[in-house]
N, C-alpha and C positions, 0 to 999 in steps of 0.2 A: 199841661199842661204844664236871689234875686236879691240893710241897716247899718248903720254905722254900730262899732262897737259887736262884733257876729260874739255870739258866745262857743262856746265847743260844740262841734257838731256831731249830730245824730241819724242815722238810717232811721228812713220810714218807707211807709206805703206809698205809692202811687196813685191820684195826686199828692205829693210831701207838703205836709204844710211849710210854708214861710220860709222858701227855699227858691235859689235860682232853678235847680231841674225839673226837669219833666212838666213844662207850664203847659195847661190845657189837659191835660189827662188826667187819669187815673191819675193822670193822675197824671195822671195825667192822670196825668195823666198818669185828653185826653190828654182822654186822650192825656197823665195827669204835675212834676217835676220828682243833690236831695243833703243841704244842710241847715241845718237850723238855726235860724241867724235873730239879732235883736231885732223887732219893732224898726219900722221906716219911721220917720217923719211926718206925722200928722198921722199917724193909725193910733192913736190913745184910744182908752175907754170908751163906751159907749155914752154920747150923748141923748138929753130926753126928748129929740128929734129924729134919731138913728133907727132905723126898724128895730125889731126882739131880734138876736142873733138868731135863737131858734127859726124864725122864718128866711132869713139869710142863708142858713145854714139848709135849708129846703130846698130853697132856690136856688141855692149851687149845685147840691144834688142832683137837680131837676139840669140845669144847663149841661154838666157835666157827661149825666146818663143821657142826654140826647146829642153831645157830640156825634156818638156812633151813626146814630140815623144821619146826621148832618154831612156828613162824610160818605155814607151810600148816597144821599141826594146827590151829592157834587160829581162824583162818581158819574153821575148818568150823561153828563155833557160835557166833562173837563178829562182830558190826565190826571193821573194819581198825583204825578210830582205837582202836575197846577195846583189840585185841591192843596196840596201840601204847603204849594209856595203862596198861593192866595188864605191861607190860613196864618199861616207867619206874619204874614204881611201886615195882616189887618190884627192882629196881635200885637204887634210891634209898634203899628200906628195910634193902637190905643191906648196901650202905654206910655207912649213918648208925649202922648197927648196931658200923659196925668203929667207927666216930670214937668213940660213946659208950663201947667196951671202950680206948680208946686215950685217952681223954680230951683229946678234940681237938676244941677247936670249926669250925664256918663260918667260913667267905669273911665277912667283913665288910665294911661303907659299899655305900652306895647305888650309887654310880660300879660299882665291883664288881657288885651285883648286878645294874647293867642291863646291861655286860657281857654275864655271866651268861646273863642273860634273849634276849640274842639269838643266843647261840650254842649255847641249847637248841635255838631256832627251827632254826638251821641244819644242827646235827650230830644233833638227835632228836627233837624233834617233826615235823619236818619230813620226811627220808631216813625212820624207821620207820614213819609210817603211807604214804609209796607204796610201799616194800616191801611193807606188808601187802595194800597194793590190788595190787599188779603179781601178788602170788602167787595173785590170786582166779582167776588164768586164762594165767598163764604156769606154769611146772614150778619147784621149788625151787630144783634143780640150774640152772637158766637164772638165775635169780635169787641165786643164787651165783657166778657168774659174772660179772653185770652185774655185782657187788658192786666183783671183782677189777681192774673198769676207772677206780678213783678215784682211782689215780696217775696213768694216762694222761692223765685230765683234770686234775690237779694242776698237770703239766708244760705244758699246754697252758695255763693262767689264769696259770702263774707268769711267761710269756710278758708278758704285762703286766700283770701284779701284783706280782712282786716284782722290783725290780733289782736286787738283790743274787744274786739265783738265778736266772745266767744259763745259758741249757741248752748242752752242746756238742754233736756234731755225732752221737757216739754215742746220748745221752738224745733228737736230732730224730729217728734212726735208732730207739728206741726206741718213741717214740710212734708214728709211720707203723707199725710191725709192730704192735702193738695193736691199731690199729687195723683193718686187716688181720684178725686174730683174730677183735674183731667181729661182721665179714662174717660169717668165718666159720664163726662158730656159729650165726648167723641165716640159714646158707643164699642167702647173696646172691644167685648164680649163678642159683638156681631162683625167683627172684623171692620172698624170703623167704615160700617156699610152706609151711605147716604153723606159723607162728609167729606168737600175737597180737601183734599191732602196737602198741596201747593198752598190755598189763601191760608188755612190754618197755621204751617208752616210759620208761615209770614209774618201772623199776629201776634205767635208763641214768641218769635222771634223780636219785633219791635217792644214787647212785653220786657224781654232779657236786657234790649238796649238800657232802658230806665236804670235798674242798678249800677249796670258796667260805669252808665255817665255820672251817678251819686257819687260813686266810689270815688272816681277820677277827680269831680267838683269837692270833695272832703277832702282831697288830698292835694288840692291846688288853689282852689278859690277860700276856703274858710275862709284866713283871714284879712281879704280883700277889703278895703272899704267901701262903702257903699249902699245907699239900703234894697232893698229887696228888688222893688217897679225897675232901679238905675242898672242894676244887673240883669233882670230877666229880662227887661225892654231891650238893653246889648243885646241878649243873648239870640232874644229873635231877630233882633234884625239884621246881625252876621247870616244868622239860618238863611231870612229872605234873600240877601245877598248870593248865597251858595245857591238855593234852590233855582233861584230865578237864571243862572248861568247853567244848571243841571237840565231845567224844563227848553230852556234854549238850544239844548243840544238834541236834548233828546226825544224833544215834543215838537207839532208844528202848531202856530199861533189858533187859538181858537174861532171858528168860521163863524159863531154866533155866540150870542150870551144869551142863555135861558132865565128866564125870571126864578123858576125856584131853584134848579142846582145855584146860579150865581149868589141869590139870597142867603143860601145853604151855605156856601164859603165865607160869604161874607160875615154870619152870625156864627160860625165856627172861630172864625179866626179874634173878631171883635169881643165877642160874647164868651164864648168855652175857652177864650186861650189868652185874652186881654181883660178883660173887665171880673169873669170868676178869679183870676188871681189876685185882683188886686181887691176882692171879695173875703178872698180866704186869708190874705196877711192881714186883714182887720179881725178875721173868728181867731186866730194865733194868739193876737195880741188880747183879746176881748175874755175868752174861753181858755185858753192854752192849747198847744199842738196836742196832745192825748185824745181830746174833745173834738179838736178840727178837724184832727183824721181819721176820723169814724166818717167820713162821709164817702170818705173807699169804698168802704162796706154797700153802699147805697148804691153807688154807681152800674154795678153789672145790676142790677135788680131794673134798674129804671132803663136803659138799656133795650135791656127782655121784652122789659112793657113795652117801651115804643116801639122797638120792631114790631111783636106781634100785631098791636093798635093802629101803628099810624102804616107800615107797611105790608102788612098780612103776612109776617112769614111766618112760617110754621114752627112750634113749639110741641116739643116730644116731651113725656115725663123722665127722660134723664139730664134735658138740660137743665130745668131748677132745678132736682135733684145734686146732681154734680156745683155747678156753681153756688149753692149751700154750702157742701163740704171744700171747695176751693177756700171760700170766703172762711169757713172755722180753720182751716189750713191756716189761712196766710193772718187769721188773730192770733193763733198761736205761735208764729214766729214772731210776731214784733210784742211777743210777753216777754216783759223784764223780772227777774227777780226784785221783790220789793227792798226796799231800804234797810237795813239793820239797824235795827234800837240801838242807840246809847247807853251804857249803863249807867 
């Protein structure tokens, strides 16, 4: 799966809180976005109208971890690039939907928009459609999983990307267990017997996109103005832009609409990649980022479940196994050393 005033920016998990990257994923993304910016416009405190964050915070979980399924449905009667560009689309539309109720225009100047422009490339054109390819032939739930490895690799590029974000010995200790995890949901041992090779590839791979685009957006957009919805809303709809001339080429128009794949895009896009983020800049502002992005954590889990529940696929005892130690992997690389006392 974007405030006036951004304050210094932060690496996180995938979905980031309160961030133009990776909208709809882990984080996505997903599916989930990665700098940490001030509070939009109308995201203040909780009113005594507003649900309990805690159940907010549920029901992103919940939207989030069923993007994957959302994205095998679409799968069954569209192109990968379509799911991808019908997901942007209606992301972008429900976005643009808040700014027009908020009376808040775009991202302005060109600089900006090419920004912009390649940090769709990175965090959404890009990661959603080899999701949507990875899922043609790997299982949701694996592809929920690959999702939850985009801190790992975060830790691993910030290595020589950022130096200011130097890792200690617990976050190297983190990434090896991740790693580790991995393996282990790919069955190493047995010579990753039962698991395509290609869709995984692909997952692992749109997973790595998410940091590459943090990185890029810390290092071009921080101090943009802007709040959150005005940027992330740009951001998809550059994507849907791209995708829609990518699926033009490279797809032919589709011969029918299915009731549930079309439903499937459409609550992907609306739902998992529009409205959970404009979800989670309210848990930011409401909770703090530390708080709001614990719901990483959640995402491969819920994931699992629906695969196995809503689509029968089969669950081995090394996939929770291993997506456990992914998940203690990738908490221990976004540990910071605490604060030092004042004397």
């Amino acid at each position: 799966m974007s405030a006036s005033a951004p304050s210094r920016p932060t690496s996180t998990s995938s979905p980031a809180p309160a961030t133009t990257a990776a909208p709809g994923t882990a984080a996505a993304k997903a599916g989930g976005p990665s700098v940490t910016r001030a509070a939009a416009p109308g995201t203040g405190p909780a009113t005594g109208t507003r649900l309990d964050w805690r159940l907010r915070f549920a029901v992103l979980s919940v939207v989030w971890g069923f993007s994957f399924l959302l994205i095998k449905v679409g799968t069954q009667a569209y192109a990968p690039f379509q799911v991808a560009f019908g997901r942007v689309l209606f992301g972008a539309l429900t976005l643009l939907a808040v700014l027009l109720v908020r009376r808040e225009p775009l991202p302005r100047g060109l600089r900006t928009w090419g920004h912009l422009t390649v940090a769709a490339v990175l965090l959404n054109t890009v990661p959603f459609s080899l999701f949507a390819y990875a899922e043609l032939s790997i299982p949701s739930s694996l592809a929920g999983i690959c999702n939850a490895t985009s801190p790992l690799w975060g830790m691993a590029l910030s290595l020589v990307a950022l130096s200011e974000d130097r890792p200690t010995r617990r976050r190297f200790a983190g990434l090896g267990l991740g790693f580790v995890g991995v393996l282990t949901v790919l069955g190493a041992w047995q010579g990753f017997a039962g698991v395509d090779a290609k869709g995984t590839a692909l997952a692992l791979l749109a997973a790595l996109c998410y940091p590459i685009g943090w990185i890029y957006v810390r290092r071009t957009l921080a101090s943009v103005p802007g709040s959150p919805v005005a940027l992330t809303g740009a951001q998809l709809l550059v994507s849907a832009v791209q995708l829609a001339a990518v699926s033009a080429v490279f797809t032919s128009a589709p011969a029918s609409f299915p009731l549930w794949p079309t439903l499937s895009v459409v609550a992907l896009g609306a739902l998992g990649t529009g409205m959970a983020l404009q979800m989670q800049y309210r848990l930011v502002t409401e909770v703090g980022p530390t708080t709001a992005q614990m719901v990483t954590y959640f995402i491969p889990v819920i994931a699992t479940a629906a695969g196995v529940m809503v689509l029968g696929e089969q669950l081995h005892w090394n996939t929770p196994v291993g997506a456990a130690v992914v998940l203690a992997g990738a908490a221990l690389t976004q540990a910071r050393p605490g604060a030092r006392k004042r004397g």
